[in-house]
C-alpha positions, 0 to 999 in steps of 0.5 A: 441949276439942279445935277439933272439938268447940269447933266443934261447940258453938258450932253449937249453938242454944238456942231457949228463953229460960231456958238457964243456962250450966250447963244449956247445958254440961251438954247440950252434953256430953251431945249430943257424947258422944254423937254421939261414940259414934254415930260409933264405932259406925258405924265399927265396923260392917263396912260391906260387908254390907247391914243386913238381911243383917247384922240377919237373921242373929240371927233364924235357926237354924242349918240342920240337916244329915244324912239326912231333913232336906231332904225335899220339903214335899209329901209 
């Protein structure tokens, strides 16, 4: 375990009275791991372009181009 993430566990609390050490290993590695691959994927975002730009892109079509595509609405 690296000095990062001893540092990390030992901020870590428990509140109940009935954490083994097992348990308390257990959840430790699942809540770093975690957090770990939270951090990737935020890195990995490309971070110049808003969420709801990048998020809006998904829910369009591709616009259509070519002769009686653009036509006024009110016609």
């Amino acid at each position: 375990m690296s000095d990062e993430n001893d540092e990390r566990a030992a901020a870590l609390r428990f509140e109940t009275r009935l954490v083994t050490p097992e348990d308390a290993a257990a959840v430790t590695a699942v809540l770093l791991a975690a957090l770990d691959e939270q951090s990737g994927e935020a890195a990995s975002v490309d971070p110049g372009r808003n969420a709801w730009v990048r998020g809006g892109g998904a829910m369009r079509r591709p616009f259509e181009v070519g002769p009686g595509r653009w036509v006024r609405s009110g016609n």
